[in-house]
N, C-alpha and C positions, 0 to 999 in steps of 0.2 A: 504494500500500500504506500502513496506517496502523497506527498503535501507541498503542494505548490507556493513560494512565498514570494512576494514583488518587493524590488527593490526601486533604488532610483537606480542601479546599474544594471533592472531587468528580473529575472523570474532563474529563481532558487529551485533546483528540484530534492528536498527532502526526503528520503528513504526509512519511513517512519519503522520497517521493522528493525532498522539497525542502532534507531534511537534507545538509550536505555533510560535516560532522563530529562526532563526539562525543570532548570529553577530560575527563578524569579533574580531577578538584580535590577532593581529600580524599574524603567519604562523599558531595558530590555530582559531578555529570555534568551539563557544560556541554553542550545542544543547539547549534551555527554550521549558519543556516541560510542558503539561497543568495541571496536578501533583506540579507544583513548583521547579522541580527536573532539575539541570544545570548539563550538562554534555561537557566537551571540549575534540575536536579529534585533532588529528594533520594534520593540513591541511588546506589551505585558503579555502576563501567563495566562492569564484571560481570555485573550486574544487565542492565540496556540490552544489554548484550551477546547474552547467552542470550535475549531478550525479543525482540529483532531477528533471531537465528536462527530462533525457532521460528518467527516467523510467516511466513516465506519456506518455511519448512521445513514448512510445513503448507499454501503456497501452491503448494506443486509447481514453485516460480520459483524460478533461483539468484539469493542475496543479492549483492545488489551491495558488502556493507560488507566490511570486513577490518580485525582488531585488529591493529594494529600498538605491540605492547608493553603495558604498563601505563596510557599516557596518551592512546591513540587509537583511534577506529575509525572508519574511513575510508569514505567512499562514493566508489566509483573512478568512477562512472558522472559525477563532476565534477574527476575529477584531467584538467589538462591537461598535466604535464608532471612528473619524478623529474627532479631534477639530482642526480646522484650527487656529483660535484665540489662543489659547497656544501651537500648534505645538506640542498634545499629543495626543497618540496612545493608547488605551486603549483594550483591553481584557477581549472576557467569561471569562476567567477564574481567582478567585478570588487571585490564588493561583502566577500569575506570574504579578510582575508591570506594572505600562503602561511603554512608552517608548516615549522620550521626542527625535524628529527631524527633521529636515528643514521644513519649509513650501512648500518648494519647492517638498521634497520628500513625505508628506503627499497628496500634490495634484496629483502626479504623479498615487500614490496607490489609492485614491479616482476615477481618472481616470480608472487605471486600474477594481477596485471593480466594477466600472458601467458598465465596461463592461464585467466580470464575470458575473455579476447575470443579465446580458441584460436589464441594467437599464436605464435612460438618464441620463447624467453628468449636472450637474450644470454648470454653468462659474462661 
């Protein structure tokens, strides 16, 4: 699936399954892709956000992402692991850090994952 972005230097083509993460940095939105490779657009998460629904959303596919909070939106389709105990997010891939946030938003995505892959949630 891919996501088209405009520029003033023209039109981006995004390869959303290789994205592992989008975070929030003021008015723009840091692309982490599963490469290692950081790329930032101009434009909130908001933005990306709604941009990434529709097109799954018009794909008849469920989205792999999930917003988790203000500063993230997550591709589970590369989370290997929630540590609820240290509030870290870890990733296939070797190439991008984990990511260190709330408990609260961990549980949320843990929720969310379980019911991506129609699994039963914990409490």
């Amino acid at each position: 699936m891919k996501l088209f972005i405009t520029s003033r230097n023209g039109i981006e083509v995004i390869n959303l399954d290789k994205v592992v993460y989008l975070k929030a940095d003021g008015n723009y939105t840091d692309f982490y892709f599963c490469d290692g490779k950081v790329r930032p657009h101009l434009s909130t998460l908001a933005v990306f956000d709604e941009a990434i629904t529709a097109r799954y959303a018009s794909a008849d596919v469920p989205s792999p992402f999930f917003r988790m909070g203000r500063s993230y939106v997550i591709n589970v389709s590369y989370v290997t692991s929630v540590n609820l105990v240290n509030s870290v997010l870890m990733f296939d891939s070797e190439a991008v850090k984990p990511v260190v946030v709330t408990k609260n938003q961990l549980k949320s995505l843990r929720d969310f994952v379980a019911t991506y892959y129609h699994l039963s949630a914990q409490p």
